[in-house]
N, C-alpha and C positions, 0 to 999 in steps of 0.2 A: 394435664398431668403427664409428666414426664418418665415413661417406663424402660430403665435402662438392661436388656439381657444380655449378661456376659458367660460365655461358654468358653471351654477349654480348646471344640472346634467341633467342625460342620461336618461329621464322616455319617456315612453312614449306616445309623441307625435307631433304636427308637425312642432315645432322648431326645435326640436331632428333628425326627418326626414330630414331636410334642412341641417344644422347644416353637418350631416352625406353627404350627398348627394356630396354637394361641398367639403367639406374635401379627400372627394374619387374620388374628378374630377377634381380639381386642375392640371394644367397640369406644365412639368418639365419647369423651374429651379425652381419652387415653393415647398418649402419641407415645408410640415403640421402636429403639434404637435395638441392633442387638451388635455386638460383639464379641469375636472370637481369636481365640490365640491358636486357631490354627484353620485351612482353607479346608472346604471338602465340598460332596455331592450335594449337599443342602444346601451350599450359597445359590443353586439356581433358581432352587424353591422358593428363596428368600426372597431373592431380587425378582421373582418373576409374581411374587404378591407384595409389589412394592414396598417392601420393609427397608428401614432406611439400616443397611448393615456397614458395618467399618471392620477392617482388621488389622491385628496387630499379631503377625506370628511371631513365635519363638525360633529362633535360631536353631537350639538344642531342646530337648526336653525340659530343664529345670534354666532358664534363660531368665533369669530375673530383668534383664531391661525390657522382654515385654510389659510386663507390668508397671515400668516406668513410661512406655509406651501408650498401655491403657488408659494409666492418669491422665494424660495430655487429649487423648479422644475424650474421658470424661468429662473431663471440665469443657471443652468444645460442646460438648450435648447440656451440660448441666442438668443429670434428671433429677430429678423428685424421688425414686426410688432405684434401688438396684438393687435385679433378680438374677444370682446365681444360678448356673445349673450344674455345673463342675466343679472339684473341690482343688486346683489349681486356679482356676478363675477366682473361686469364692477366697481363695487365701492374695490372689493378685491384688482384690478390689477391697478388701475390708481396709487398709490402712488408707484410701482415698473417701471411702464411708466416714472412716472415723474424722479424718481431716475437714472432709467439709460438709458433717454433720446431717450424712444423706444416712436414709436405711438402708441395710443389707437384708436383705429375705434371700435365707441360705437354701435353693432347690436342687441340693447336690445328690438327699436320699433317693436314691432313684432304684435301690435293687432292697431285697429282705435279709441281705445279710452285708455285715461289714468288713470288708479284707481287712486282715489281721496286718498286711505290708503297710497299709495306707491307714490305721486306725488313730493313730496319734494325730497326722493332718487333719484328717476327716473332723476327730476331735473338737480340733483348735480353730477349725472352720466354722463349726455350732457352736463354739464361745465367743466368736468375736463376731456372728450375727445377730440382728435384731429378733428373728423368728427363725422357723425350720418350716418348711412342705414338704411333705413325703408322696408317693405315689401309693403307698398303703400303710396300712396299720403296723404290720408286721416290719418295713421298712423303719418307720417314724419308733420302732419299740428297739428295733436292731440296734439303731445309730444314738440312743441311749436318749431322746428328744420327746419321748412318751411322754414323760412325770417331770418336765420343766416347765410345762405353761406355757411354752415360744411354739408349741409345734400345731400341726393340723396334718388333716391331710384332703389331698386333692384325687380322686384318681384321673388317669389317662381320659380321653375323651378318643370317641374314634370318628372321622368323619367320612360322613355317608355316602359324600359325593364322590368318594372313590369307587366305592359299586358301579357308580351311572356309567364310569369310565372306564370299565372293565372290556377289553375285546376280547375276548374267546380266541379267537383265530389269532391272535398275534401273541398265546402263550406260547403256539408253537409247541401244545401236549398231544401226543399222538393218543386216541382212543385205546382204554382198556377195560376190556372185557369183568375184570373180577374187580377186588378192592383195593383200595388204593389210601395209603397212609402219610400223611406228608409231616415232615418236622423240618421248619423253617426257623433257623436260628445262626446265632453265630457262634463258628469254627473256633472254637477257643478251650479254655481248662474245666470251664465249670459247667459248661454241657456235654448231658451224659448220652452220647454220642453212640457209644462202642452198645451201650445197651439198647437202645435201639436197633443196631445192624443184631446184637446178640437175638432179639424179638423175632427176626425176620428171618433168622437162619431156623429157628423153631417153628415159625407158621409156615414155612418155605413147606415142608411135611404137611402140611394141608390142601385139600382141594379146591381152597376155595380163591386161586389165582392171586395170592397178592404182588402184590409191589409197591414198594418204600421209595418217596420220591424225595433227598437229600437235598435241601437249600439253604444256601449259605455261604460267608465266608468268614476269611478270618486268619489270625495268625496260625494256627495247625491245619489248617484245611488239608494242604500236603499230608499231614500224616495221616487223616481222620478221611481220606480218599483212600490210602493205603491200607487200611482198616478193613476196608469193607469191597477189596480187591476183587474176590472170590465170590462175592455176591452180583457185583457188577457186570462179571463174566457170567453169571448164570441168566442176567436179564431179572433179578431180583430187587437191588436196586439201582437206583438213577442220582447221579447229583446234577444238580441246576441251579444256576448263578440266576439271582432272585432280582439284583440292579435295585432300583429305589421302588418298584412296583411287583408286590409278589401275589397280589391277589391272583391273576389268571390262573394260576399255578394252585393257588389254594382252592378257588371254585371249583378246580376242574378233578379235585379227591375228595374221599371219602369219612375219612377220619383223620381229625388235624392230632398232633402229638408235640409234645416238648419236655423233656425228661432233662433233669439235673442235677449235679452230684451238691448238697447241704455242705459241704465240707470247700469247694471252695467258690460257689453263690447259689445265692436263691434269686428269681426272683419278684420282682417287686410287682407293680403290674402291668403285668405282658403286654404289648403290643401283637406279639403272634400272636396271642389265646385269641386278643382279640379280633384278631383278623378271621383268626379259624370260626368265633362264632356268628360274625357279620356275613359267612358263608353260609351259615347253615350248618356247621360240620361240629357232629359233635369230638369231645375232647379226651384228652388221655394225657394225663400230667401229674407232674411227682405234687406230690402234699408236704409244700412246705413254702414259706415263705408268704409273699400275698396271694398266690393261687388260689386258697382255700374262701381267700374275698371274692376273686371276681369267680370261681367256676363252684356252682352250687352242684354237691355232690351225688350221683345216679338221678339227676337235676338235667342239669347242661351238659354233663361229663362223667369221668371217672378218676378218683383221684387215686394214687397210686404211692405206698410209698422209698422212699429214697432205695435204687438201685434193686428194687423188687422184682427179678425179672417173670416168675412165674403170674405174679399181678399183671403186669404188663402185657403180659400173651392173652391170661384172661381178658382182661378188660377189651382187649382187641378183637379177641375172636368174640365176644358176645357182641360184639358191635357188629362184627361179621354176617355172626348168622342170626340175629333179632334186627332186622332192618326198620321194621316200623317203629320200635325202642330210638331205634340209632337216630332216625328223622325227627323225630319228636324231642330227642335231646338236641339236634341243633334247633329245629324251629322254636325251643323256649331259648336257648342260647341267645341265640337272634332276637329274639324279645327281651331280654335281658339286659343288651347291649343298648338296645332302640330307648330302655328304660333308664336305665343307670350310669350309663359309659356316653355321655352326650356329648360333645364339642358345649353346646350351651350351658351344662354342670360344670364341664370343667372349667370355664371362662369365670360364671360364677365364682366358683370356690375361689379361682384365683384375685378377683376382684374384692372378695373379702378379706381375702389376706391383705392385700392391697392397704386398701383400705383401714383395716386394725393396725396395719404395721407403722401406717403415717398415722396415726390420731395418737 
């Protein structure tokens, strides 16, 4: 059976991760093409877990002869199915779906709220698919796929094997004494950024040594560095370019974080949360979206909500100073993950859709 995954493109981050993940765990008779309309960090992933990948870039953003490009790669593969994960791709591929009477399984929901820019596309992408996957409930309820019958959802899987491959010494994090809070996300609109450095300038007043260790990039990173100017000069915090590998970085703190403004995403299910609980590290993230799925509340974490900075400092500083609390929310984190967030659920899930979607 023929798994065709078509993507918008290979950058990175944590679609691209998943995307990658299952394309190289797929198990036999399932044979996986993927395809993207645009190049990035993940084609070395791809190719380096022999996935047989092609591409067709875009010229411009809205380049419609990629898509006249795609057709010509599709029919060369002939799959059995085709799995979107972008809603430029999933709008490229459905009129070659409908032509030569392949499915479409639309896996574009990927966050827990739907931009209002892109909501019509988004739309007309989940009419002209056979099915919907979401990565949570909250996603699959956003993009209006809940109470149609086509939808499901799959969450993230995280795989393990990146633990084994963790080197300490090649984070390159110099030892610190007090606590240490890291929010690893990307430099963009809808992560809430400023309230974070806001958290740090209030515990900064505290004795108990922290530091804010900043990872990420993205389209405002320039500014969202500017931001937190005056923090950086004090040795308060740190930013650190994370590359395709950010565990080191997360192993080596205390409390993982990721705060985000509902107004313009939520989301869906994190790959950072996940990363922070496969550390051990318990969590501190806004309540909204699918967070509320994967982090079970004074559980694994603390949820917090939207833009609440006074929550925020709580939640932190009790992490602080209740250390055996703080360990014992990531050691169930971590069992939680071991539990629920498997590479082999996710595979599953996705093979029944699969499956429902061709029968």
């Amino acid at each position: 059976m023929k798994v065709l995954m078509v993507t918008d493109g290979l950058w990175n981050g944590g679609l691209e991760r998943q995307l990658t993940l299952l394309a190289s765990s797929l198990p036999e008779p399932w044979l996986v093409s993927v395809l993207s309309m645009e190049d990035g960090p993940f084609r070395t992933a791809l190719e380096r877990s022999g996935v047989d990948l092609r591409l067709a870039p875009r010229h411009f953003r809205l380049d419609i002869t990629a898509a006249v490009r795609m057709w010509r790669i599709a029919s060369d593969i002939d799959p059995d199915i085709v799995h979107s994960w972008g809603w430029m791709s999933t709008l490229a591929m459905a009129p070659f779906c409908r032509a030569h009477n392949v499915p479409l399984l639309n896996g574009a929901a990927r966050r827990g709220y739907l931009p209002p820019e892109r909501a019509l596309l988004e739309r007309l992408g989940i009419l002209l698919s056979n099915a919907v996957v979401a990565n949570s409930q909250a996603g699959l309820e956003a993009y209006g796929a809940a109470k149609s019958g086509r939808g499901r959802v799959v969450y993230n899987g995280f795989d393990s094997a990146r633990l084994e491959r963790i080197d300490a010494a090649a984070s390159d994090v110099p030892p610190h004494e007090g606590t240490v809070a890291i929010m690893a996300a990307r430099m963009s609109k809808g992560k809430d950024w400023r309230l974070f450095f806001e958290a740090a300038r209030v515990l900064a007043e505290d004795s108990a040594g922290w530091k804010f260790v900043a990872v990420g990039n993205g389209p405002r990173r320039d500014e969202i560095v500017a931001q937190a100017a005056d923090l950086v000069e004090a040795g308060l915090v740190e930013f650190r370019q994370g590359g395709l590998e950010v565990l080191p970085l997360v192993e080596a703190a205390d409390i993982g974080v990721l705060l985000s403004d509902p107004r313009a995403h939520s989301e869906g299910c994190s790959n950072s949360i996940m990363e922070y609980m496969a550390c051990g590290l318990p969590v501190v993230c806004t309540d909204a979206g699918g967070n509320p799925e994967l982090v079970e509340s004074e559980v694994t974490g603390v949820l917090v909500p939207p833009g609440d900075l006074d929550q925020v400092v709580t939640a932190l500083r009790m992490l602080c100073l209740e250390s055996e609390r703080a360990r014992e929310m990531g050691r169930q984190g971590r069992l939680r993950l071991e539990t629920d967030f498997t590479v082999a659920s996710m595979v599953d899930g996705f093979l029944k859709a699969y499956k429902s979607i061709l029968s």
